[in-house]
NUDO-502244 format. One record per residue (C-alpha): residue in three letters; x, y, z. Coordinates in steps of 0.2 Angstrom, whole numbers. Layout:
<nodes>
+------+-------+-------+-------+
! rest !  east ! north !    up !
+------+-------+-------+-------+
!  Ala !     X !     Y !     Z !
...
+------+-------+-------+-------+
</nodes>
This chain:
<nodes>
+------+-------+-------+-------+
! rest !  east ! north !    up !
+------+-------+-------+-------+
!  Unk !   -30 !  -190 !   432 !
!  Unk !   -25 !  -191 !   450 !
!  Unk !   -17 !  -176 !   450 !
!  Unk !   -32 !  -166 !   441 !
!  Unk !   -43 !  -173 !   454 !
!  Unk !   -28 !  -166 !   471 !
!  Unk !   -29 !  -150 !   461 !
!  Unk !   -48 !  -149 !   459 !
!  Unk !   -48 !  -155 !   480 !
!  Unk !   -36 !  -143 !   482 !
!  Unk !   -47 !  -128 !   476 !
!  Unk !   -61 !  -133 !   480 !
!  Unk !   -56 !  -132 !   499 !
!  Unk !   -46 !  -117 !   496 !
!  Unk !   -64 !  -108 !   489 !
!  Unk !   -73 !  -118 !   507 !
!  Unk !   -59 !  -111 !   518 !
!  Unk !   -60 !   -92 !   509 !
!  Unk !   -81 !   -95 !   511 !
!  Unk !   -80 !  -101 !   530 !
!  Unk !   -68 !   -83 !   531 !
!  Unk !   -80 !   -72 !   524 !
!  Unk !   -96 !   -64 !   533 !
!  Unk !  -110 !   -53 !   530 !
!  Unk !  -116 !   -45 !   546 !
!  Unk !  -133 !   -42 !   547 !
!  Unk !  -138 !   -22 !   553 !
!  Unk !  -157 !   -22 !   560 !
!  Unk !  -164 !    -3 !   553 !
!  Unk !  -181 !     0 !   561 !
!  Unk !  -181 !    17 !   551 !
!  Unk !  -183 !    19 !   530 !
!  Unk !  -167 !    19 !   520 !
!  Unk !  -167 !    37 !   516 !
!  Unk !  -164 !    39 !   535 !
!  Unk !  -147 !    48 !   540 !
!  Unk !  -141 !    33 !   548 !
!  Unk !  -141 !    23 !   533 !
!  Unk !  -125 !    34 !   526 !
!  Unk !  -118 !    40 !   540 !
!  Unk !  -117 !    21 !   550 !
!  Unk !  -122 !     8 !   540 !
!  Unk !  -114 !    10 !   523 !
!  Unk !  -100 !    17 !   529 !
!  Unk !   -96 !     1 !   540 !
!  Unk !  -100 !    -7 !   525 !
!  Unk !   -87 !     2 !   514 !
!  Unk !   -73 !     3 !   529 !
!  Unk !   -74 !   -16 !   533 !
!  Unk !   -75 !   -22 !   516 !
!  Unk !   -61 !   -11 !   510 !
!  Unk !   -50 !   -19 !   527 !
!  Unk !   -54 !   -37 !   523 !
!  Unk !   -54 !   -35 !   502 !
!  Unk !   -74 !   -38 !   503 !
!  Unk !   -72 !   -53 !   517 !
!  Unk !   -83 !   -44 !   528 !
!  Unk !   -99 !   -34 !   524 !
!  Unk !  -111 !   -27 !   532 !
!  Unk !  -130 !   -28 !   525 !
!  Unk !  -144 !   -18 !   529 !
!  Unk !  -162 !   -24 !   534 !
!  Unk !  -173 !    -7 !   534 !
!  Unk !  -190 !    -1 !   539 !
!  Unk !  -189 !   -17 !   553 !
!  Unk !  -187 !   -31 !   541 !
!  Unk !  -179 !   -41 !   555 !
!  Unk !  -194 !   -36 !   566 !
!  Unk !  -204 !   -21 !   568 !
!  Unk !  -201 !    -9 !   583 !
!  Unk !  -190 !     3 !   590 !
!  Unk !  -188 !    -3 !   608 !
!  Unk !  -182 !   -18 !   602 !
!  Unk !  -168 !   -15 !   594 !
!  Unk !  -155 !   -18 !   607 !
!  Unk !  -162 !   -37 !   611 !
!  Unk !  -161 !   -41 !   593 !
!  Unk !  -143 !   -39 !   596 !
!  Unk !  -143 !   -50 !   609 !
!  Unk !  -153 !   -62 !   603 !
!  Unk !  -144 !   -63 !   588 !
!  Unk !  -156 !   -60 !   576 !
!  Unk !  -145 !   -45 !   568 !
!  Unk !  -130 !   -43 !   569 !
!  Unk !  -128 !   -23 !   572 !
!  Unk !  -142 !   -14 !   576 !
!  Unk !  -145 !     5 !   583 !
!  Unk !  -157 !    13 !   594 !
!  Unk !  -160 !    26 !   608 !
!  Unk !  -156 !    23 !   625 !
!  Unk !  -172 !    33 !   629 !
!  Unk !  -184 !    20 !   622 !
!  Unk !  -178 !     9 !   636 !
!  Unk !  -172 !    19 !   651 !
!  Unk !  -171 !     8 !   664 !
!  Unk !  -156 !     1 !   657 !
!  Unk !  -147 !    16 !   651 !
!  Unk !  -149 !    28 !   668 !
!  Unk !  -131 !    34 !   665 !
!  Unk !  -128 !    35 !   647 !
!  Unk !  -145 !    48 !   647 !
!  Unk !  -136 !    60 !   657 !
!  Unk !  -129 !    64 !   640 !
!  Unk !  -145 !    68 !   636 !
!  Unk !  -150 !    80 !   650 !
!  Unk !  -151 !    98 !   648 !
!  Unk !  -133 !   109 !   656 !
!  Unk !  -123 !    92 !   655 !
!  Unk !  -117 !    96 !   635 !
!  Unk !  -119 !   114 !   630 !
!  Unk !  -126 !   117 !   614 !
!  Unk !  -109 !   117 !   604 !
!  Unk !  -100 !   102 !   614 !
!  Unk !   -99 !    87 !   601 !
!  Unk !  -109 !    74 !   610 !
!  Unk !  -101 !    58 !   604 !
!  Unk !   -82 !    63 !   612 !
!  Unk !   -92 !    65 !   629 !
!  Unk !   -99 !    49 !   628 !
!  Unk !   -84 !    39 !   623 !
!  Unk !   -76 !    51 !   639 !
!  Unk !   -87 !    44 !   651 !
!  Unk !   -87 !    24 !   642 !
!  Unk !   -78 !    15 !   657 !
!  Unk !   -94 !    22 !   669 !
!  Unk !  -106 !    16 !   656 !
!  Unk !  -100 !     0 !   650 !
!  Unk !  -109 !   -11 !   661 !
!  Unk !  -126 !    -3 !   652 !
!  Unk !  -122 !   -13 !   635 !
!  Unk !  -120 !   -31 !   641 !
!  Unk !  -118 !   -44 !   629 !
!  Unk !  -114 !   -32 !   617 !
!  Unk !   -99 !   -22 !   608 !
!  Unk !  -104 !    -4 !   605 !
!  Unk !   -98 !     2 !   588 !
!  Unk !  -103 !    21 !   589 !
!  Unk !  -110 !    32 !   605 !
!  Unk !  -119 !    47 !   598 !
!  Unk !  -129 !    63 !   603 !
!  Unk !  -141 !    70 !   591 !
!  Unk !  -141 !    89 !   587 !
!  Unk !  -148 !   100 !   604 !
!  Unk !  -167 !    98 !   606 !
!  Unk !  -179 !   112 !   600 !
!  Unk !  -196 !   114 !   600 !
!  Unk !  -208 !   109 !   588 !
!  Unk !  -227 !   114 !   586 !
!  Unk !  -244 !   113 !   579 !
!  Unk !  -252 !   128 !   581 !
!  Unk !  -244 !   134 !   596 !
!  Unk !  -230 !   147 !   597 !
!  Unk !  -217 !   145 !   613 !
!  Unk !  -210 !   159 !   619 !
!  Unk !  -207 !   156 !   639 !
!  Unk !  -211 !   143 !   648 !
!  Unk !  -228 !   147 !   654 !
!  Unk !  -234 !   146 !   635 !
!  Unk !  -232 !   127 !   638 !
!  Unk !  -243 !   124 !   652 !
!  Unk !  -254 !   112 !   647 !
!  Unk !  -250 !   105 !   634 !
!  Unk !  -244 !    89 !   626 !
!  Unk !  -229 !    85 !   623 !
!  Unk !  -219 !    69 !   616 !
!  Unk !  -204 !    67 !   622 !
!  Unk !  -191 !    51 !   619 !
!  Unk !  -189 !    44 !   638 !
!  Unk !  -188 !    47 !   655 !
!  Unk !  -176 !    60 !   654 !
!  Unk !  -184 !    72 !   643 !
!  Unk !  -201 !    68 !   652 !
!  Unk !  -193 !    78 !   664 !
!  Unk !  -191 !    92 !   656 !
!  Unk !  -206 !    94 !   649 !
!  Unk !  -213 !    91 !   666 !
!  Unk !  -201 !   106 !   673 !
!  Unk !  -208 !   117 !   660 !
!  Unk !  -227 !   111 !   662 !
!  Unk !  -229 !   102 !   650 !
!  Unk !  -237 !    83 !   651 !
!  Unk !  -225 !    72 !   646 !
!  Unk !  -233 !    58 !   634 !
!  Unk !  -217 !    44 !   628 !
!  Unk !  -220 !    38 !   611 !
!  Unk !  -207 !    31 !   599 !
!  Unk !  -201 !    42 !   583 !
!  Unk !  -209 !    35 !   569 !
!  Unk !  -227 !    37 !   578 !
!  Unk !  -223 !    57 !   581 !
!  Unk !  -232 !    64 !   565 !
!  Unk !  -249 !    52 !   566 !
!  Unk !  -251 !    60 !   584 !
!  Unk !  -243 !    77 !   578 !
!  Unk !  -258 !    76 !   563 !
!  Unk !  -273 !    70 !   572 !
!  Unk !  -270 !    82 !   590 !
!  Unk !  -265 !    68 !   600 !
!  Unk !  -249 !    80 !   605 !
!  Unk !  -245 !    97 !   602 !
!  Unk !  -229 !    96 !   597 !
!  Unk !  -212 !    86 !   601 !
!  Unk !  -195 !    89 !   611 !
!  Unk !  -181 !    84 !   600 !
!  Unk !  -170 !    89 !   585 !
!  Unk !  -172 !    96 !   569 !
!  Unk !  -163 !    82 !   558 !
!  Unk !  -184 !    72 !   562 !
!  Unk !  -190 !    88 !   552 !
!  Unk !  -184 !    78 !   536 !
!  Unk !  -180 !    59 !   543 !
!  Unk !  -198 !    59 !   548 !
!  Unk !  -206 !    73 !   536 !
!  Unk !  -213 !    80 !   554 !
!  Unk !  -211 !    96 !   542 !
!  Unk !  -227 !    91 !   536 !
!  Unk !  -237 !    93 !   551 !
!  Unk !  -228 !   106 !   562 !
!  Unk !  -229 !   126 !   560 !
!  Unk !  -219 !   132 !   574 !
!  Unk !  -201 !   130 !   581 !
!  Unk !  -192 !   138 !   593 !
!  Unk !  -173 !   139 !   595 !
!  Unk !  -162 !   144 !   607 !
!  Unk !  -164 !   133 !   623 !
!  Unk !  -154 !   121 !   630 !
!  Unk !  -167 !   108 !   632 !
!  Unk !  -154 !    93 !   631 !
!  Unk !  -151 !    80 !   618 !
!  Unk !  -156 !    64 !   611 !
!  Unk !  -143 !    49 !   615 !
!  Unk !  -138 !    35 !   601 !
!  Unk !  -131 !    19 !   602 !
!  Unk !  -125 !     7 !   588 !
!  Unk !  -121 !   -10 !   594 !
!  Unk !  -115 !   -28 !   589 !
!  Unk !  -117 !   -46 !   597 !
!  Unk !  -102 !   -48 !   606 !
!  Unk !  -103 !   -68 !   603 !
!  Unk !  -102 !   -64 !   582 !
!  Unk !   -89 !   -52 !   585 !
!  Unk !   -77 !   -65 !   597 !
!  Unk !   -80 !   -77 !   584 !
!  Unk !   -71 !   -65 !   570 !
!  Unk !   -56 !   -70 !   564 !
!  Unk !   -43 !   -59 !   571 !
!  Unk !   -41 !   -48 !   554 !
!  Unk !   -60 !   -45 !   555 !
!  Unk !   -60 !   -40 !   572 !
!  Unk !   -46 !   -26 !   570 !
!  Unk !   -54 !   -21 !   555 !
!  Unk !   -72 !   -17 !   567 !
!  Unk !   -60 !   -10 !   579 !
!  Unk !   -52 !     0 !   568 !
!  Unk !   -70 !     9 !   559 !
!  Unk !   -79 !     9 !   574 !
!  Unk !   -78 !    20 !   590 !
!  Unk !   -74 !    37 !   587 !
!  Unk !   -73 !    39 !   569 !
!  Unk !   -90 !    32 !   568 !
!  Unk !   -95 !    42 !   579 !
!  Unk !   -90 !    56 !   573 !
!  Unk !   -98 !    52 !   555 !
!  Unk !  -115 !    48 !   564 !
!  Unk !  -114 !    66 !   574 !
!  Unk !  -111 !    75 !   559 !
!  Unk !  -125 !    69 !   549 !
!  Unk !  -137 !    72 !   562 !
!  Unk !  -132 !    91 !   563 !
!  Unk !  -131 !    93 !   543 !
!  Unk !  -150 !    84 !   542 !
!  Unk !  -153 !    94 !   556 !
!  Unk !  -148 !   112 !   548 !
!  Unk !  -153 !   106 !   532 !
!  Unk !  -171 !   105 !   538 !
!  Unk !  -173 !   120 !   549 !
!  Unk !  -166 !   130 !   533 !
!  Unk !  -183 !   121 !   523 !
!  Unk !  -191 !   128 !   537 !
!  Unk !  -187 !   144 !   534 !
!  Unk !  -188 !   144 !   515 !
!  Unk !  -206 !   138 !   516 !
!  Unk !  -212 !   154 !   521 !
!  Unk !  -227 !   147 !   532 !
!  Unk !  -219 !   141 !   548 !
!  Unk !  -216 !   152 !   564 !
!  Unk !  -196 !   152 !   566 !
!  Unk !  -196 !   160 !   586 !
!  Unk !  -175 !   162 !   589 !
!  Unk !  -174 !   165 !   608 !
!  Unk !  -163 !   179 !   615 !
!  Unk !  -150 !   175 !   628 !
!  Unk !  -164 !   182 !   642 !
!  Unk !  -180 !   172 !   635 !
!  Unk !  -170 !   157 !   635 !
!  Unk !  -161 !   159 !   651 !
!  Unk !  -181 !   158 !   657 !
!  Unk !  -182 !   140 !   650 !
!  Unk !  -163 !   134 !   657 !
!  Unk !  -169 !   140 !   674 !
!  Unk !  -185 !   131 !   672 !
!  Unk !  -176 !   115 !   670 !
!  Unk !  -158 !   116 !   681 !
!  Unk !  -163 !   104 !   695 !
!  Unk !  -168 !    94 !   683 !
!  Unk !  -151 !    88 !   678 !
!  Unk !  -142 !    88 !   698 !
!  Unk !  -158 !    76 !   703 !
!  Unk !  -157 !    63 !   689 !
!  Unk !  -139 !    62 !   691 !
!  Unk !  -140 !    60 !   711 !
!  Unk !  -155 !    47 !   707 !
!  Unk !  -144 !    37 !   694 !
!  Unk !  -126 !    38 !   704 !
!  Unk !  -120 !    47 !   691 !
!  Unk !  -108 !    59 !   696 !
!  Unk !   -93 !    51 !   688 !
!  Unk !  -102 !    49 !   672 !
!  Unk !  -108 !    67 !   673 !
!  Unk !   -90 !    74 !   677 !
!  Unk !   -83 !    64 !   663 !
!  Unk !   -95 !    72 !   648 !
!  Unk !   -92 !    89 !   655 !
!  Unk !   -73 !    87 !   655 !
!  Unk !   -72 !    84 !   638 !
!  Unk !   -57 !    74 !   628 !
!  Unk !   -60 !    58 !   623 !
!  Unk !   -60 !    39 !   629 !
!  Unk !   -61 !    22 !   624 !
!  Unk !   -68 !    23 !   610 !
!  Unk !   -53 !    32 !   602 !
+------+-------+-------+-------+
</nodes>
């Protein structure tokens, strides 16, 4: 009897010891489920993590803001610890990204330069953006286009006038540059205002043609500009993280950085052509493909745009970093 009852005490804190090891972290997705993130970021942390811990550590996600409605808030969450893992765009709050947006700024990338390796490149400048928190993957979004209702773009002058969302500070200066009036408005509010004239069209990449069925409410895109990018972050609570057993932390270490990065950056670009081929095969959208001339005429209209936010923000050694390609930290 006494030795049934030290086995079943013996088990019964093995199964409490393996329990106190195990964690499900918590990713905050203010976007539906069918969203690119979800297979590019969020299952596949869950798959790598689970697969590097046999299943001891998850990762769950919360979508269409289940652990709290907006955008802009994604980053506190974090912080606060209401999630785990979260991810957002550093335009949503620019004050306190000023140097991780450079990445977002028209000449800084060209239109073929992977985004997420000039991020990671220029990390140790930007690290003090991301207090209180581990980033997991730093991403760029497919290059910006333009999207319309009922007005074509051709040159710059055809956007005088008119109004344009943009994602932050940033990009509001570009569409300022081009004439344009700037109105800052999350995502997921884009086809409401898109539908009922509240903005004529929007500055950002295709992948939203499909992640935010904008496809339904646009006619006219033009391509060909270099009109910058959209910036990502994905983060975690640094205090959850510390608090990992050390085979947990390496496992996070070891699926997040670049690889993830990578898988994020990828997914945006196959949405993204994916969507602009819909487009085409619809048969009732403008497609305008700019020449090298026309859209020299747009890169000209924006150039001081980049060397005076860079000068405002300090960010020189943030901006020569991104340009110089390679990779960083995050490796």
């Amino acid at each position: 009897m006494f030795m049934t009852r030290l086995l079943a005490g013996t088990a019964i804190a093995l199964t409490a010891a393996v329990a106190a090891q195990a964690a499900e972290m918590k990713f905050a997705n203010f976007t539906p489920p069918f969203h690119t993130i979800n297979a590019s970021v969020i299952e596949k942390l869950n798959e790598d993590l689970s697969a590097a811990t046999d299943g001891a550590l998850t990762v769950r996600g919360y979508h269409g803001g289940e652990l709290g409605a907006g955008p802009a808030e994604q980053y506190v969450r974090v912080v606060q610890g209401v999630a785990d893992m979260a991810w957002g765009l550093p335009g949503y709050t620019s004050s306190q990204f000023p140097k991780t947006m450079i990445a977002e700024l028209p000449t800084t990338l060209t239109l073929e330069q992977p985004g997420y390796e000039a991020l990671w490149n220029a990390y140790d400048a930007l690290e003090s953006e991301f207090p209180r928190t581990k980033p997991l993957a730093l991403w760029t979004s497919e290059p910006n286009i333009f999207i319309m209702k009922d007005h074509e773009i051709r040159q710059p002058s055809d956007l005088e006038g008119l109004k344009v969302r943009v994602a932050g500070a940033t990009s509001a200066d570009v569409a300022e540059a081009l004439g344009a009036t700037p109105v800052q408005m999350p995502i997921n509010q884009v086809y409401n205002a898109m539908q009922t004239g509240l903005i004529d069209g929007v500055i950002t990449g295709a992948s939203t043609l499909s992640d935010f069925k904008l496809d339904e409410v646009a006619n006219s895109y033009t391509l060909g500009a270099n009109l910058g990018r959209l910036a990502f972050y994905t983060v975690m609570t640094q205090s959850t993280y510390d608090n990992l057993p050390d085979d947990q932390k390496a496992a996070i270490d070891e699926a997040s950085g670049l690889p993830l990065s990578k898988s994020a950056e990828d997914a945006w670009n196959a949405t993204a052509d994916s969507a602009l081929q819909a487009a085409r095969d619809a048969g009732n959208n403008t497609i305008i493909e700019l020449s090298e001339e026309e859209a020299q005429a747009f890169n000209d209209a924006v150039a001081e745009v980049t060397n005076a936010y860079v000068a405002r923000v300090g960010g020189e050694v943030a901006f020569e970093a991104m340009q110089s390609g390679g990779s960083g930290q995050g490796s």
